[in-house]
C-alpha positions, 0 to 999 in steps of 0.5 A: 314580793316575799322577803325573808331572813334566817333565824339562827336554826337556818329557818327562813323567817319572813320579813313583815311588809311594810304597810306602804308597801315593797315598791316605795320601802325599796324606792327610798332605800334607792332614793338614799343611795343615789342621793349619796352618790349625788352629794359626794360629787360636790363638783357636780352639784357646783357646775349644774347650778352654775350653768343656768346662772351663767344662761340667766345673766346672758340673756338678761344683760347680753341679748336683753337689751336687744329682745326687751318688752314695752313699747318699742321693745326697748325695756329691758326691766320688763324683759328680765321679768318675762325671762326668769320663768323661761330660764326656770324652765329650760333648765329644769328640762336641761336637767333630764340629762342627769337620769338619761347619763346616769341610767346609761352608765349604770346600765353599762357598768352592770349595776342595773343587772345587780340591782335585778338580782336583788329582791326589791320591786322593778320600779324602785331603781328608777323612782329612786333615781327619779327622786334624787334628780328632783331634789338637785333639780328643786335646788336649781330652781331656787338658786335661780330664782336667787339670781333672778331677785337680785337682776330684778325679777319679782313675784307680784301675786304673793306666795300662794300663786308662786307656791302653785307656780312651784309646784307645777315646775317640780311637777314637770321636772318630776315627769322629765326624769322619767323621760331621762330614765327611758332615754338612757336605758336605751343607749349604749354607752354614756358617751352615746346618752349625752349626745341623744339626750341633746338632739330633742331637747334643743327644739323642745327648749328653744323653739318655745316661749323661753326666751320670746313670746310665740307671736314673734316666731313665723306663722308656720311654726308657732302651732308647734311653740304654742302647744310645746310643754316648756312654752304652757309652763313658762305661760303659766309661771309668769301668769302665776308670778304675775311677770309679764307674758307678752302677746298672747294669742287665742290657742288652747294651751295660750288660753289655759296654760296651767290646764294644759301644763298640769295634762302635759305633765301627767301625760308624760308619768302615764307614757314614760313611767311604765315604758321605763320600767319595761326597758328596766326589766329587759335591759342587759349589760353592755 
Protein backbone atom coordinates (compact mmCIF):
# COMPACT_ATOMS: atom_id res chain seq x y z
CA UNK A 1 0.00 0.00 0.00
CA UNK A 2 1.63 3.44 -1.19
CA UNK A 3 1.58 6.64 0.98
CA UNK A 4 2.51 9.71 0.39
CA UNK A 5 2.79 13.49 1.38
CA UNK A 6 2.92 16.95 -0.43
CA UNK A 7 5.89 18.72 -0.67
CA UNK A 8 5.55 22.27 -0.26
CA UNK A 9 5.43 22.68 -4.75
CA UNK A 10 2.18 20.41 -4.15
CA UNK A 11 4.29 17.11 -5.70
CA UNK A 12 3.12 13.91 -3.92
CA UNK A 13 6.14 12.52 -2.15
CA UNK A 14 6.30 9.10 -1.31
CA UNK A 15 6.34 8.11 2.07
CA UNK A 16 9.26 5.35 2.57
CA UNK A 17 7.75 1.81 3.92
CA UNK A 18 8.84 0.89 7.02
CA UNK A 19 10.98 -2.09 7.15
CA UNK A 20 8.42 -4.30 8.80
CA UNK A 21 5.78 -3.39 6.82
CA UNK A 22 2.27 -1.27 6.56
CA UNK A 23 0.24 -3.93 8.22
CA UNK A 24 2.04 -4.06 11.75
CA UNK A 25 3.25 -0.04 11.45
CA UNK A 26 -0.77 0.61 10.76
CA UNK A 27 -1.66 -2.38 13.47
CA UNK A 28 0.26 -0.22 16.46
CA UNK A 29 -0.65 2.98 15.35
CA UNK A 30 -4.50 1.27 16.00
CA UNK A 31 -3.13 -0.58 18.94
CA UNK A 32 -2.46 2.96 20.72
CA UNK A 33 -5.47 4.45 19.91
CA UNK A 34 -7.51 1.72 21.45
CA UNK A 35 -5.25 1.45 24.38
CA UNK A 36 -6.15 5.02 24.90
CA UNK A 37 -9.54 4.50 24.80
CA UNK A 38 -9.29 1.61 27.19
CA UNK A 39 -7.35 3.26 30.07
CA UNK A 40 -9.33 6.75 29.83
CA UNK A 41 -12.32 4.50 31.01
CA UNK A 42 -10.91 3.60 34.54
CA UNK A 43 -14.16 2.50 35.25
CA UNK A 44 -14.06 -0.30 32.86
CA UNK A 45 -10.76 -1.49 33.86
CA UNK A 46 -11.89 -1.58 37.65
CA UNK A 47 -15.30 -3.51 37.09
CA UNK A 48 -13.46 -6.21 34.46
CA UNK A 49 -11.20 -7.27 37.11
CA UNK A 50 -13.58 -7.17 39.90
CA UNK A 51 -15.82 -9.78 38.26
CA UNK A 52 -13.42 -12.85 38.46
CA UNK A 53 -12.35 -11.93 41.84
CA UNK A 54 -15.73 -12.05 43.05
CA UNK A 55 -16.12 -15.66 40.66
CA UNK A 56 -12.97 -16.60 42.51
CA UNK A 57 -13.84 -16.22 45.91
CA UNK A 58 -17.44 -17.69 45.31
CA UNK A 59 -16.60 -20.69 44.28
CA UNK A 60 -13.57 -20.99 46.41
CA UNK A 61 -15.56 -20.37 49.78
CA UNK A 62 -19.10 -20.54 48.88
CA UNK A 63 -19.45 -23.97 46.46
CA UNK A 64 -15.84 -25.00 47.94
CA UNK A 65 -16.62 -26.95 50.42
CA UNK A 66 -19.23 -28.66 48.67
CA UNK A 67 -16.82 -29.81 45.31
CA UNK A 68 -13.59 -30.25 47.40
CA UNK A 69 -10.88 -32.80 46.25
CA UNK A 70 -9.27 -35.69 48.47
CA UNK A 71 -10.74 -38.47 49.90
CA UNK A 72 -14.24 -38.16 50.51
CA UNK A 73 -14.25 -34.98 48.43
CA UNK A 74 -13.90 -33.10 51.87
CA UNK A 75 -10.76 -30.99 51.22
CA UNK A 76 -11.39 -27.80 50.26
CA UNK A 77 -7.33 -26.79 50.15
CA UNK A 78 -7.03 -28.91 47.40
CA UNK A 79 -10.01 -27.87 45.85
CA UNK A 80 -8.95 -24.18 45.63
CA UNK A 81 -5.67 -25.22 44.03
CA UNK A 82 -7.68 -27.17 41.20
CA UNK A 83 -9.99 -24.20 40.90
CA UNK A 84 -7.23 -21.03 40.22
CA UNK A 85 -6.57 -22.28 36.79
CA UNK A 86 -10.06 -22.82 35.74
CA UNK A 87 -11.24 -19.34 37.11
CA UNK A 88 -8.03 -18.20 35.13
CA UNK A 89 -9.49 -19.60 32.08
CA UNK A 90 -12.80 -18.87 32.23
CA UNK A 91 -12.20 -15.67 32.43
CA UNK A 92 -9.94 -15.13 29.72
CA UNK A 93 -12.89 -16.49 27.63
CA UNK A 94 -15.33 -14.02 29.45
CA UNK A 95 -12.92 -11.60 27.98
CA UNK A 96 -13.83 -11.83 24.27
CA UNK A 97 -16.69 -9.78 25.19
CA UNK A 98 -14.57 -6.82 25.20
CA UNK A 99 -13.86 -7.00 20.99
CA UNK A 100 -17.39 -8.66 20.20
CA UNK A 101 -19.24 -5.13 22.06
CA UNK A 102 -16.64 -3.09 20.69
CA UNK A 103 -16.11 -4.18 17.31
CA UNK A 104 -20.33 -3.68 17.28
CA UNK A 105 -20.35 -0.61 18.46
CA UNK A 106 -17.73 0.53 16.36
CA UNK A 107 -19.17 -0.93 13.25
CA UNK A 108 -22.67 0.83 14.30
CA UNK A 109 -21.39 4.27 14.80
CA UNK A 110 -19.40 4.40 11.64
CA UNK A 111 -16.11 4.49 12.81
CA UNK A 112 -15.16 1.21 10.86
CA UNK A 113 -16.13 2.92 7.54
CA UNK A 114 -13.81 5.89 8.33
CA UNK A 115 -11.24 3.80 9.20
CA UNK A 116 -11.47 2.09 5.56
CA UNK A 117 -11.42 5.25 4.19
CA UNK A 118 -8.08 5.62 5.25
CA UNK A 119 -4.71 4.31 3.74
CA UNK A 120 -3.88 1.81 6.21
CA UNK A 121 -3.84 -1.98 5.65
CA UNK A 122 -7.56 -3.91 6.34
CA UNK A 123 -6.28 -6.06 9.44
CA UNK A 124 -4.65 -3.13 11.32
CA UNK A 125 -7.99 -2.23 13.09
CA UNK A 126 -8.58 -5.61 14.16
CA UNK A 127 -4.97 -6.38 15.37
CA UNK A 128 -4.81 -3.62 17.03
CA UNK A 129 -8.01 -3.94 18.91
CA UNK A 130 -6.94 -7.54 19.33
CA UNK A 131 -3.88 -6.41 20.87
CA UNK A 132 -5.32 -3.67 23.24
CA UNK A 133 -7.96 -6.49 24.81
CA UNK A 134 -4.82 -8.73 25.38
CA UNK A 135 -3.19 -6.40 27.33
CA UNK A 136 -6.26 -5.74 29.85
CA UNK A 137 -6.72 -9.39 29.52
CA UNK A 138 -2.72 -10.13 30.93
CA UNK A 139 -3.89 -7.89 33.32
CA UNK A 140 -6.64 -9.75 34.63
CA UNK A 141 -4.83 -12.94 34.90
CA UNK A 142 -2.23 -11.51 37.18
CA UNK A 143 -4.59 -9.86 39.64
CA UNK A 144 -6.27 -13.31 39.70
CA UNK A 145 -3.44 -14.98 40.12
CA UNK A 146 -2.82 -12.29 43.27
CA UNK A 147 -6.18 -13.38 44.68
CA UNK A 148 -5.54 -16.94 44.24
CA UNK A 149 -1.87 -16.82 46.57
CA UNK A 150 -3.61 -14.95 48.93
CA UNK A 151 -6.78 -17.88 49.24
CA UNK A 152 -3.79 -20.46 49.09
CA UNK A 153 -3.05 -21.36 45.71
CA UNK A 154 0.30 -22.01 44.79
CA UNK A 155 2.73 -22.91 41.60
CA UNK A 156 4.79 -25.74 42.70
CA UNK A 157 6.74 -26.36 39.35
CA UNK A 158 8.92 -23.11 39.67
CA UNK A 159 8.91 -20.46 37.23
CA UNK A 160 9.47 -21.89 33.94
CA UNK A 161 6.38 -24.22 33.94
CA UNK A 162 4.27 -21.23 35.07
CA UNK A 163 6.27 -18.87 32.38
CA UNK A 164 4.87 -21.89 29.91
CA UNK A 165 1.58 -21.91 31.87
CA UNK A 166 1.32 -18.28 30.89
CA UNK A 167 2.02 -18.17 28.05
CA UNK A 168 -0.44 -20.73 26.65
CA UNK A 169 -3.15 -18.73 28.34
CA UNK A 170 -2.37 -15.49 26.70
CA UNK A 171 -1.87 -17.43 23.58
CA UNK A 172 -5.32 -18.55 23.80
CA UNK A 173 -6.82 -14.94 24.96
CA UNK A 174 -4.91 -13.73 22.05
CA UNK A 175 -7.03 -16.35 19.69
CA UNK A 176 -10.49 -15.67 21.39
CA UNK A 177 -10.05 -11.91 20.53
CA UNK A 178 -10.32 -12.76 17.21
CA UNK A 179 -13.44 -14.64 17.63
CA UNK A 180 -14.78 -11.71 19.52
CA UNK A 181 -13.96 -9.44 16.35
CA UNK A 182 -15.66 -11.97 13.84
CA UNK A 183 -18.82 -12.19 16.33
CA UNK A 184 -19.36 -8.33 16.46
CA UNK A 185 -18.79 -7.28 13.22
CA UNK A 186 -21.70 -9.63 12.32
CA UNK A 187 -24.39 -7.78 14.84
CA UNK A 188 -26.42 -5.29 14.52
CA UNK A 189 -26.09 -3.05 17.37
CA UNK A 190 -23.98 -3.50 20.90
CA UNK A 191 -27.17 -4.41 22.53
CA UNK A 192 -27.34 -7.39 20.18
CA UNK A 193 -23.50 -8.15 20.42
CA UNK A 194 -23.73 -8.71 24.33
CA UNK A 195 -26.53 -11.17 24.29
CA UNK A 196 -24.89 -13.44 21.37
CA UNK A 197 -21.63 -13.26 22.73
CA UNK A 198 -23.14 -14.99 26.02
CA UNK A 199 -25.15 -17.65 24.28
CA UNK A 200 -21.91 -19.78 23.28
CA UNK A 201 -19.84 -18.88 25.64
CA UNK A 202 -21.87 -20.18 28.63
CA UNK A 203 -21.46 -24.17 27.46
CA UNK A 204 -17.81 -23.61 26.20
CA UNK A 205 -17.18 -22.18 29.85
CA UNK A 206 -19.11 -24.08 32.18
CA UNK A 207 -19.67 -27.52 30.40
CA UNK A 208 -15.58 -28.00 31.06
CA UNK A 209 -13.22 -28.99 33.69
CA UNK A 210 -13.26 -25.21 35.13
CA UNK A 211 -14.91 -25.90 37.97
CA UNK A 212 -15.03 -29.91 38.16
CA UNK A 213 -13.14 -32.53 36.55
CA UNK A 214 -14.86 -34.07 33.39
CA UNK A 215 -15.07 -37.68 35.32
CA UNK A 216 -18.03 -36.34 37.58
CA UNK A 217 -20.32 -35.08 34.60
CA UNK A 218 -22.59 -37.86 32.77
CA UNK A 219 -21.01 -40.08 30.34
CA UNK A 220 -22.90 -38.87 27.32
CA UNK A 221 -21.45 -35.39 27.72
CA UNK A 222 -18.04 -35.85 28.82
CA UNK A 223 -16.46 -36.33 24.98
CA UNK A 224 -17.79 -32.92 24.71
CA UNK A 225 -16.07 -31.25 28.11
CA UNK A 226 -12.89 -33.75 27.37
CA UNK A 227 -12.18 -32.02 23.98
CA UNK A 228 -13.47 -28.43 25.05
CA UNK A 229 -10.59 -25.80 24.58
CA UNK A 230 -11.22 -24.07 28.04
CA UNK A 231 -11.11 -27.94 29.54
CA UNK A 232 -7.31 -28.91 27.78
CA UNK A 233 -6.11 -25.50 29.05
CA UNK A 234 -7.26 -25.53 32.62
CA UNK A 235 -5.69 -29.57 32.35
CA UNK A 236 -2.72 -28.05 31.12
CA UNK A 237 -2.30 -25.21 33.35
CA UNK A 238 -2.75 -27.14 36.47
CA UNK A 239 -0.07 -29.90 35.16
CA UNK A 240 2.24 -26.98 34.28
CA UNK A 241 1.46 -25.31 38.14
CA UNK A 242 1.89 -28.48 39.49
CA UNK A 243 -2.04 -27.97 40.94
CA UNK A 244 -3.87 -30.88 41.47
CA UNK A 245 -6.19 -32.22 38.12
CA UNK A 246 -8.38 -34.64 39.42
CA UNK A 247 -9.16 -37.85 37.74
CA UNK A 248 -7.89 -38.02 34.37
CA UNK A 249 -9.24 -40.09 31.88
CA UNK A 250 -7.21 -41.85 28.63
CA UNK A 251 -8.85 -39.42 25.85
CA UNK A 252 -6.42 -37.13 23.63
CA UNK A 253 -6.55 -34.03 24.62
CA UNK A 254 -6.68 -35.80 28.56
CA UNK A 255 -3.40 -37.35 27.66
CA UNK A 256 -1.85 -34.37 25.97
CA UNK A 257 -3.25 -31.44 27.19
CA UNK A 258 -0.45 -28.77 26.28
CA UNK A 259 -0.59 -30.46 22.77
CA UNK A 260 -4.11 -30.07 22.06
CA UNK A 261 -4.13 -26.37 24.10
CA UNK A 262 -1.33 -24.91 21.70
CA UNK A 263 -3.62 -26.84 18.23
CA UNK A 264 -6.86 -25.29 19.76
CA UNK A 265 -5.11 -22.19 19.83
CA UNK A 266 -3.70 -22.09 16.30
CA UNK A 267 -7.01 -23.35 14.94
CA UNK A 268 -8.88 -20.88 16.06
CA UNK A 269 -5.98 -17.65 14.41
CA UNK A 270 -6.09 -19.90 10.87
CA UNK A 271 -10.22 -19.90 10.83
CA UNK A 272 -10.83 -16.50 12.55
CA UNK A 273 -8.39 -14.09 11.73
CA UNK A 274 -8.99 -14.27 7.74
CA UNK A 275 -13.10 -14.56 8.28
CA UNK A 276 -12.64 -11.51 10.54
CA UNK A 277 -11.14 -9.34 8.29
CA UNK A 278 -13.36 -10.29 5.46
CA UNK A 279 -16.37 -9.37 7.22
CA UNK A 280 -14.01 -6.30 8.15
CA UNK A 281 -13.94 -5.31 4.61
CA UNK A 282 -17.63 -5.87 3.86
CA UNK A 283 -19.37 -4.50 6.65
CA UNK A 284 -21.30 -1.02 6.37
CA UNK A 285 -22.66 1.32 8.77
CA UNK A 286 -25.90 0.37 10.45
Amino acid sequence: MAVTTSSPAGMPVPVPRPFYGWALHDGIVTTRRFMLQTWRVPELIFYGLVQPVIFLVLFAYVFGGAIGLGPGGADASLYREFLVPGVLVQNLAFAVMGPTVGSAADAGKGIMDRFRSLPMAPSAVLSGRTVAELARGILTLLVVMGVGLAIGWRVHNGFLPWLAAFGLMVFFAYALTWVGCWVGLGMPNEQVASTAGLIWLFPVTFISSAFVPVTSMPTWLQPFAQWNPVSTLSHASRDLFGNPVGVIGTSFPEQHAVLVSILWSVALLLVFVPLSVRKYRRSQVR
